[in-house]
C-alpha positions as CSV (number, residue, x, y, z in Angstrom):
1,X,0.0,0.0,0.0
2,X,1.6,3.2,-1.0
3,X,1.9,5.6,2.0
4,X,1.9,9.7,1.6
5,X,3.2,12.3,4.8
6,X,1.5,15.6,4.9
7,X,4.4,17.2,3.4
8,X,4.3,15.1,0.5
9,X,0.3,15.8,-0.1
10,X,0.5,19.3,0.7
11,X,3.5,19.7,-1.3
12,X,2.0,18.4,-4.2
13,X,-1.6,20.1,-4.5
14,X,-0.1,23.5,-3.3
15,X,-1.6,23.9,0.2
16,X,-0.8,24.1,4.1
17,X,-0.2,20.7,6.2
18,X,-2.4,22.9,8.3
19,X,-4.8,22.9,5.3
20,X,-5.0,19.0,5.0
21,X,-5.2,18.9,9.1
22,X,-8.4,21.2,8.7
23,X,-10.1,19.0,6.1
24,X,-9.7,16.1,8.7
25,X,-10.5,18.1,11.6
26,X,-14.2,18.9,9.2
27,X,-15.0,15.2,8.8
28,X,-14.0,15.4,5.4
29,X,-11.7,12.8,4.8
30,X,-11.5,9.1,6.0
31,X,-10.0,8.2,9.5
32,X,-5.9,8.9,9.4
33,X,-4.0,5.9,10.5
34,X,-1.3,6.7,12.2
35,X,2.3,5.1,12.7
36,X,3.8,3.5,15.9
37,X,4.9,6.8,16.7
38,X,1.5,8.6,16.2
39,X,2.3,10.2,13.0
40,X,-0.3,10.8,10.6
41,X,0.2,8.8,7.2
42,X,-2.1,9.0,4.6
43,X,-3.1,6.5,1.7
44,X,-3.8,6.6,-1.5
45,X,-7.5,7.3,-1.0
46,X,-6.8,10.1,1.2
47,X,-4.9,11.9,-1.4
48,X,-7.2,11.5,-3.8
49,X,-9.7,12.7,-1.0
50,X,-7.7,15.6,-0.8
51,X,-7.2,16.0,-4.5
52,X,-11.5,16.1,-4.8
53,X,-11.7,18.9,-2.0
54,X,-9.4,21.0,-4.0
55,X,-10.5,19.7,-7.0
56,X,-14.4,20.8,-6.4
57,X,-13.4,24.5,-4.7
58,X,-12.5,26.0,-7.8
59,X,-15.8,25.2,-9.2
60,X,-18.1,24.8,-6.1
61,X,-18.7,27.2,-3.1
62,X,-17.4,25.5,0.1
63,X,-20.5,24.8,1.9
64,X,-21.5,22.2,-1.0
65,X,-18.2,20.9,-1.3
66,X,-18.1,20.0,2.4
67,X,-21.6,18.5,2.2
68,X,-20.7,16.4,-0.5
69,X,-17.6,15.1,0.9
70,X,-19.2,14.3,4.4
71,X,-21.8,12.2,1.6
72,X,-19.3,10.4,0.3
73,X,-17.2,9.3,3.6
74,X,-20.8,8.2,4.8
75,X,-21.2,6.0,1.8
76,X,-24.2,8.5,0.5
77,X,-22.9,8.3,-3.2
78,X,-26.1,8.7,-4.8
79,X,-26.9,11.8,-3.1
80,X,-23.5,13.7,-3.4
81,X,-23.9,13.1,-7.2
82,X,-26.9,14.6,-7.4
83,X,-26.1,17.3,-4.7
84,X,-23.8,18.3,-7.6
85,X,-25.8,17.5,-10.6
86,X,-28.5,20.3,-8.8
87,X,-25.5,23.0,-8.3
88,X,-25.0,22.8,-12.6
89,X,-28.7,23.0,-12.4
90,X,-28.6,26.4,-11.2
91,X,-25.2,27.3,-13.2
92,X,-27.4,26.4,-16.4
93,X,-30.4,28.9,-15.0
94,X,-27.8,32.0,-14.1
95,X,-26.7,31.5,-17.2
96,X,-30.3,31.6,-19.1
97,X,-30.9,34.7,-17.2
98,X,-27.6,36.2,-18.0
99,X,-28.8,36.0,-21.5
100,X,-32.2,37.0,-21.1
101,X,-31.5,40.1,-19.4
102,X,-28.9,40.8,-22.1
103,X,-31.9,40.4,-24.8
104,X,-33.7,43.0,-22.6
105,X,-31.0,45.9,-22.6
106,X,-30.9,45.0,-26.2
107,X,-34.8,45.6,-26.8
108,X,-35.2,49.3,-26.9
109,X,-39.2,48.8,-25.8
110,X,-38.9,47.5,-22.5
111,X,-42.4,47.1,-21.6
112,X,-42.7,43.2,-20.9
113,X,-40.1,41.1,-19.2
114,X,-40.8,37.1,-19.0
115,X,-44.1,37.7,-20.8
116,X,-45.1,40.0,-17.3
117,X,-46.4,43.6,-18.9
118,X,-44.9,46.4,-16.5
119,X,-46.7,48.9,-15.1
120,X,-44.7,52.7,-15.2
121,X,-44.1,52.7,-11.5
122,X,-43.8,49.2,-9.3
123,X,-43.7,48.5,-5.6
124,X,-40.8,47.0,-3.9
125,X,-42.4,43.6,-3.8
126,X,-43.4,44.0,-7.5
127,X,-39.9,44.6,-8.7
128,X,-38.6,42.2,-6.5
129,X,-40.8,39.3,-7.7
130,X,-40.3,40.5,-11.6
131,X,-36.0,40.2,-10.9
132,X,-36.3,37.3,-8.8
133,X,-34.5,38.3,-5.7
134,X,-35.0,39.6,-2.2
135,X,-36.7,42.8,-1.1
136,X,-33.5,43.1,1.1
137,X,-31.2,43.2,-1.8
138,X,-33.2,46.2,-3.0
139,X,-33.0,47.9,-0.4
140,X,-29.2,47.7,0.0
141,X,-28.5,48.4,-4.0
142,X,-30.4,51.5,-3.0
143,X,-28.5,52.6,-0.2
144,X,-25.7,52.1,-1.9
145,X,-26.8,54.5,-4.5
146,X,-27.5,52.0,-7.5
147,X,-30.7,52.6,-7.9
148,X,-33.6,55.1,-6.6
149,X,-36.9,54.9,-6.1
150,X,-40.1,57.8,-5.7
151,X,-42.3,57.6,-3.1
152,X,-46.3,56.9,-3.5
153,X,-47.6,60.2,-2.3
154,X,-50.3,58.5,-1.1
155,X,-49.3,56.2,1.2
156,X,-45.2,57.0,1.6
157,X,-43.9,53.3,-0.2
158,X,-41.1,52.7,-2.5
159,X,-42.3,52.8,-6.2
160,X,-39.9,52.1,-8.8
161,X,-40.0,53.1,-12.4
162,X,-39.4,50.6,-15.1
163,X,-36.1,52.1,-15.8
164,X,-35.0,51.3,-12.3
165,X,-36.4,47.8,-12.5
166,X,-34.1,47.6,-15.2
167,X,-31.0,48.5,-13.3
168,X,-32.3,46.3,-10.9
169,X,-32.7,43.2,-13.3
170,X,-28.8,43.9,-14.5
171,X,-27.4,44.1,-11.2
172,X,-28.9,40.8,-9.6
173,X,-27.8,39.4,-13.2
174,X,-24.0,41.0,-12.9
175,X,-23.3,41.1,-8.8
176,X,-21.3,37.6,-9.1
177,X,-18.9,39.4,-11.6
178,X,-18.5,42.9,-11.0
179,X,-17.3,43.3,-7.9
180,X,-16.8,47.0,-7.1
181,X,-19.3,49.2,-6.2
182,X,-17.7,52.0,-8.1
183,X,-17.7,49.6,-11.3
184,X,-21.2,48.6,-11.1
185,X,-22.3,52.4,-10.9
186,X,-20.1,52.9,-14.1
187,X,-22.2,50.1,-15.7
188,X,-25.2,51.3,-15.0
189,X,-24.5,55.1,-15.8
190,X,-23.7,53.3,-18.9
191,X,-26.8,52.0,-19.4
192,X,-28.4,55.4,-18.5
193,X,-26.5,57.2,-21.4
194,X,-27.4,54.4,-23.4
195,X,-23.6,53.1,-24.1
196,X,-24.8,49.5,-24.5
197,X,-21.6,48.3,-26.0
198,X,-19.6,48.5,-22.6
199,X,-23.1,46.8,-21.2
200,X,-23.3,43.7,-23.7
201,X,-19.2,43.7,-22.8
202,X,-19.7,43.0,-19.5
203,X,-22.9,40.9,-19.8
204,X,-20.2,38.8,-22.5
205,X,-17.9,39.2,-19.5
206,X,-20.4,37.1,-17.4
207,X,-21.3,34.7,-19.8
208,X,-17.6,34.1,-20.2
209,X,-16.8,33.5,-15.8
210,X,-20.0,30.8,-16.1
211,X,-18.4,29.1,-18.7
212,X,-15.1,28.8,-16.6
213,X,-17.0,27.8,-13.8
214,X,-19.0,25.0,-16.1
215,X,-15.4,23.7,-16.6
216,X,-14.0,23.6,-13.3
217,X,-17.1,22.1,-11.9
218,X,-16.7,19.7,-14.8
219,X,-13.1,19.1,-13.8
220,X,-14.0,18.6,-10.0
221,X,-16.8,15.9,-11.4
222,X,-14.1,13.9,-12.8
223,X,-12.3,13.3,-9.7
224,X,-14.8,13.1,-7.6
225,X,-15.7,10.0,-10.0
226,X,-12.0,8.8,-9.3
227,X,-12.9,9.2,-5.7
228,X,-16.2,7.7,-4.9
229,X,-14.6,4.4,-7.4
230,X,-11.7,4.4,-4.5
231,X,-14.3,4.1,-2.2
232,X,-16.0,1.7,-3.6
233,X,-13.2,-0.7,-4.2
């Protein structure tokens, strides 16, 4: 049986002996053995353990990588697969709406969005269900001075024109790839002034990161294969 030290792992996939320590420390690794002088040595299957977890990070967010690990170490192969197979699910529908909402800013009549006809001014809750995200997020974009809203003279509440709704719709779509505050009010002053090519770059710009995520999460599928057929050996 061919024997690794935590040097030799950690030396190998880049990271900390502390690194590979933490990992064990999460549950997410089979048990260490240990030599007659209690020194950790690890097998073949833990580095390939180890090789997964870093494998999956680059395409995965950690909190699904450590669920599916603590899966497989439990024997729950079935359900780490498809804890996995659902996260491309949802890569597949960011990307769908990526593209939608790039077909919108292209559309110069922006009166209907997912076959919903807008009204000229919308509540909070309206524009939140229309963009698919939180009344909370709205909020904050607005404090942060992405996007304003009018108040109902009426009754004091948040009404927001469909050219806001708009901003809105390309900030839940661009968050995860522009980072900066200070860029994203550039976009959107953009889209104000109607300089749509530095728009659609960006929206291409998004398009782009999910298709480098697709292939890391494709790569960390591949050895996650390799690891659940150690497993099951």
């Amino acid at each position: 049986m061919e024997t690794y030290t935590p040097k030799q792992i950690a030396k190998t996939l880049n990271v900390s002996t502390t690194t590979l320590r933490r990992y064990e420390e999460l549950d997410l690794i089979p048990a260490v053995p240990r030599t007659k002088s209690n020194h950790r040595f690890y097998t073949s299957l833990h580095f390939q353990a180890f090789t997964t977890i870093r494998a999956l990070l680059k395409g995965y967010d950690i909190p699904i990588v450590y669920e599916v690990m603590r899966l497989i170490k439990n024997a729950r192969y079935e359900e780490a697969l498809w804890l996995v197979n659902e996260q491309q699910y949802h890569i597949q529908v960011e990307k769908q709406r990526v593209e939608e909402i790039l077909t919108m800013i292209q559309n110069a009549d922006f009166t209907k969005y997912k076959n919903v006809k807008l009204k000229e001014y919308m509540s909070i809750g309206e524009a939140a269900q229309i963009a698919g995200v939180n009344t909370s997020a709205i909020r904050h974009w607005e404090h942060e001075g992405l996007i304003h809203s009018e108040r109902n003279k009426e009754n004091g509440y948040r009404m927001f024109s469909i050219s806001q709704l708009r901003k809105i719709l390309v900030i839940s779509s661009l968050r995860k790839t522009v980072y900066y505050i200070e860029n994203m009010k550039s976009l959107l002053n953009n889209l104000d002034t109607q300089n749509y090519d530095k728009v659609e770059r960006s929206f291409q710009l998004a398009l782009q990161n999910l298709n480098n995520q697709l292939v890391l999460q494709l790569k960390g599928i591949a050895e996650l294969i390799k690891y659940i057929s150690f497993c099951q050996r």
